[in-house]
Structures are given as C-alpha cells and as structure tokens.
N, C-alpha and C positions, 0 to 999 in steps of 0.2 A: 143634839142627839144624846139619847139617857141611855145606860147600860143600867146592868145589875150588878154582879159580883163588880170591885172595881178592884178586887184583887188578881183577876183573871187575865188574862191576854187574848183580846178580839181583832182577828183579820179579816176585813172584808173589801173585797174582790170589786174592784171600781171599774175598772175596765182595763182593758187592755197591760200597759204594763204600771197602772194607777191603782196600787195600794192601798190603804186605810191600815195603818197597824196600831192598836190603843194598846200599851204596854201601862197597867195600873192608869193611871190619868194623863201620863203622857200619849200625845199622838204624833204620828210621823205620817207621813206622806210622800209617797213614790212619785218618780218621773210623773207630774200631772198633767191628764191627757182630757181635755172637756170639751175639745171642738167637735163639730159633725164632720169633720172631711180631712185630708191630707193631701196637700199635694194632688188634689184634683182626683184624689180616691174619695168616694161616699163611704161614710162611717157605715157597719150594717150594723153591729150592735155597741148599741150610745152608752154612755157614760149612764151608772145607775143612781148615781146623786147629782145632782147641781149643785155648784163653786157656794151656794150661799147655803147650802143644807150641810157642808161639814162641820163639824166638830172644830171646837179652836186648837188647830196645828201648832204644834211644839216645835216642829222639824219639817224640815221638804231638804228631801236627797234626789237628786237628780243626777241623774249617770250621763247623761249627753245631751247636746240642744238642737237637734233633731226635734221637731214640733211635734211631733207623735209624743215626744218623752219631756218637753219643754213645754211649755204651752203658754208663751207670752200672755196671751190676749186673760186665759185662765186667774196667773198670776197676778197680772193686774188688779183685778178685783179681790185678793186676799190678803188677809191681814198683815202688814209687813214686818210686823213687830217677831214672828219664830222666824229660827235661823235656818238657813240655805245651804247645805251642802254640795259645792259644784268640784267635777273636776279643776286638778290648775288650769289655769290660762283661760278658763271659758263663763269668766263670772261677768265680764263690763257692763251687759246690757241690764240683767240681775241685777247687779250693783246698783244702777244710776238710776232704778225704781225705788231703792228704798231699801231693799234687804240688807237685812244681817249677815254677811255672808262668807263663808271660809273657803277657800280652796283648797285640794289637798290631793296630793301627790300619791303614786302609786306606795303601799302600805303604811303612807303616815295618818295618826288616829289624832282626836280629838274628845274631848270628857266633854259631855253636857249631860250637867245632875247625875243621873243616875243610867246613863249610858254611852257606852263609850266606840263612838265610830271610829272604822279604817275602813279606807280607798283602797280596791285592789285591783291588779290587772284586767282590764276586759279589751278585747279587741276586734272593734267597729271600724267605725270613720271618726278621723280626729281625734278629738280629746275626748276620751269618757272610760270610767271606769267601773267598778260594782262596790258593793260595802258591803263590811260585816257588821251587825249592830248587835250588840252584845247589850244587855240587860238581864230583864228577868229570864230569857232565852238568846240561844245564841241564834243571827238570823242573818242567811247568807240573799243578797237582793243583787241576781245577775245583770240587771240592765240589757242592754243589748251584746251576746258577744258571742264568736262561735269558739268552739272547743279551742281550749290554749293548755299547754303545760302548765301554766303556773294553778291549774284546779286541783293539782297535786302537792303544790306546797300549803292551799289554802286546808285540803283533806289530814296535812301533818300537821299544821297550828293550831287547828280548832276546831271542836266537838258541835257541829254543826244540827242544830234540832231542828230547823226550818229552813226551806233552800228554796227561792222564788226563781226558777229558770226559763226563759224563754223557748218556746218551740217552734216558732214559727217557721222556720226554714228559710225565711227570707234571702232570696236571691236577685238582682239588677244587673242586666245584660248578663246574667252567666255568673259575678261574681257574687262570692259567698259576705253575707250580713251578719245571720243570726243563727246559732245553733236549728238544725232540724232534729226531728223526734228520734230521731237515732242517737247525736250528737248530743243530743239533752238526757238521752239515756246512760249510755255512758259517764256522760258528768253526774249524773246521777250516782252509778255504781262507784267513782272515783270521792264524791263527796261523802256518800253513807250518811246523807240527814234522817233526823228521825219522820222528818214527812219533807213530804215535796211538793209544790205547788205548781205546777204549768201557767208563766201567762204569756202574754204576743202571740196570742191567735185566734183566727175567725172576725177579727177586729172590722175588715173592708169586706165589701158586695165583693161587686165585679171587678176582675183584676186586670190591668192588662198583662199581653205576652212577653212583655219585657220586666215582667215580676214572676217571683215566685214565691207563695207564701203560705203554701195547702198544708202544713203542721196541726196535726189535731192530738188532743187527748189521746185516744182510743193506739193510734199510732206509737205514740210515748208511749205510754202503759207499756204497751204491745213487744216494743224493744228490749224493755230491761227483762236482762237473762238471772240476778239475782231476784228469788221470789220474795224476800225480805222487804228489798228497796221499791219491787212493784206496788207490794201491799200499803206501801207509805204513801204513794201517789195519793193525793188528793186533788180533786178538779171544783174550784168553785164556779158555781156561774156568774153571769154576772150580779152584781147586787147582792150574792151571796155572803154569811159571813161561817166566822169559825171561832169557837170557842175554846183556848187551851186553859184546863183549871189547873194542870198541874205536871208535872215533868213527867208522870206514867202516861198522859197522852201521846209519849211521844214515842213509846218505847218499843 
C-alpha cells in the first residue's frame, strides 16, 4: 500500500474495532479482526482489506483476546517480526507463534522509536485494556469498555487529538460489554479529543435475543450535548480512510 504525503498521519477504518493507523512510515494495527463470523454470528460488513493487502505493521496492540479483537487464525499469517502489544497475563498463545511481545500493565508505557505506548484501564471481561499512543499525535484506542472513572484521569494527563471509542452497546444476557451511544458520548464530553471516531458497530446480520448491539453513529452524534465535541465526530465507513496534515485538523 503507497501513500503520498509520508509526513502526514493516515487512518483507515478496517472494520469493526481494526485500525490501520500509518503515523509518518510507522504503522500500527488495532485489535485484528479478519474473520467472516463470531461465535456463530455472520459477519455483515467484512473486513475492507485482506491479511495479505496490509501494509508491513510496525505494531499490533490488542486490547483483549476476544476473537472479535484477537484474531488467531488472522495473525498467523502476518509477519511476526513487529511487536505485539497485549494486556498482562494474556500473551502465551501470541507468544508461542512467534511474536515479539510485551505485556503491560494498567498505566505502564513502553518507547518503540518514535512512540511511546501506555496501557490504561478499560473494563470488559478479563484482561484488556486501551492505550494511548503518543507520537506525532496523541491517540486514545478504547478497545472494548464501558464508561469507567478512570476516562477522567486519562481527560487530566493528556491532550487527547483522536479518541477511537466504541459504541456498540453491547449487552449478554442483560449484562453490560461495551459502551452504548450515550456512554460513548459522554466519554466523549469527558475526554475533549479533537475528533472522535465511533467503532464496534453494525459489525453482525442478525442478532440473537440474548445480544444486544444496536449502537449507531447517528445515535452517538445525537447524544453529545457539547456542540464542540459533536462537530468532531467523525464516522468512517468501512474501507474508509482519513488524512491528518497537521494539528489545525484537529482543532
């Protein structure tokens, strides 16, 4: 994959909660999601690149191993030579294919070249977390979580220019997964990025009744009560990307 400017910062929208962020020649990679199905849900809308059409990964950050956000079968086929960011305790099976791979603990950070990751609270199931990945922008990648206090300690540390938040609403038997479009609004008004990205949603067909996962855009948008943080909402489709040239993008 060729870009243009290579001074630029390109994110494009892979699907579901899978990334693409090329930060100057560096690239990273979100929770990689490439299969058609889950857990005996039908994919509706598929991944917009195939595993052999990326770009050569610098980074894969994975916030949980959830198959949805992990993607064994994915990973197997890419290069094992960039490094893996996993929550603690949840690297063996990563590990024993071959990666590079750190663990890292709720706000401990790590330098690779010219960026420098921390793990911060998110709360799912198990182990998983979110990061903040600071380079030529700062960039908050929520993974799966729903609204938690600590999005006000992460609002006091740092000037957050892009903020990847889930909306999905996701709920199982009743209990709560994953921020809904309210809750991602709110995290919204609490974070003040200078754009916001919606993703984990519209992902599966048909649902069963024992899910729930009707989070959309339109809903998001719809909630946030500051006109500031609405206006920043950005929704890419899939396959979509986004060009930032320079910090007044963001403002």
């Amino acid at each position: 994959m060729m870009y243009g400017n290579t001074d630029e910062m390109r994110i494009t929208y892979i699907g579901h909660s899978t990334v693409l962020i090329r930060d100057k020649e560096f690239n990273i990679l979100t929770d990689p999601y490439f299969s058609s199905n889950f857990s005996g849900l039908k994919r509706r809308l598929l991944p917009s690149m195939a595993i052999e059409k990326l770009p050569e990964i610098d980074l894969i950050l994975i916030s949980h191993t959830h198959p949805d956000h992990c993607d064994y079968d994915a990973l197997d086929k890419m290069n094992k030579s960039c490094k893996v960011i996993i929550p603690q305790g949840a690297s063996s099976k990563i590990r024993r294919m071959g990666f590079d791979v750190k663990e890292l603990k709720d706000w401990e950070s790590i330098r690779i070249g010219e960026h420098n990751i921390t793990a911060v609270p998110a709360k799912h199931q198990g182990k998983c977390a979110g990061y903040i990945i600071t380079g030529s922008k700062t960039i908050y990648f929520a993974g799966d979580t729903f609204l938690i206090p600590s999005l006000n300690d992460l609002a006091n540390k740092y000037n957050i220019d892009i903020a990847f938040l889930p909306i999905g609403g996701n709920r199982f038997f009743g209990f709560k997964m994953i921020m809904d479009p309210q809750e991602a609004a709110l995290a919204a008004q609490t974070l003040k990025p200078g754009i916001v990205i919606p993703i984990h949603f519209g992902t599966f067909g048909k649902i069963p009744l024992l899910f729930n996962m009707n989070g959309n855009p339109s809903d998001f948008r719809n909630s946030i009560r500051d006109d500031k943080i609405r206006d920043s909402v950005i929704v890419l489709d899939v396959g979509k990307s986004l060009d930032i040239e320079d910090m007044e993008t963001l403002k």
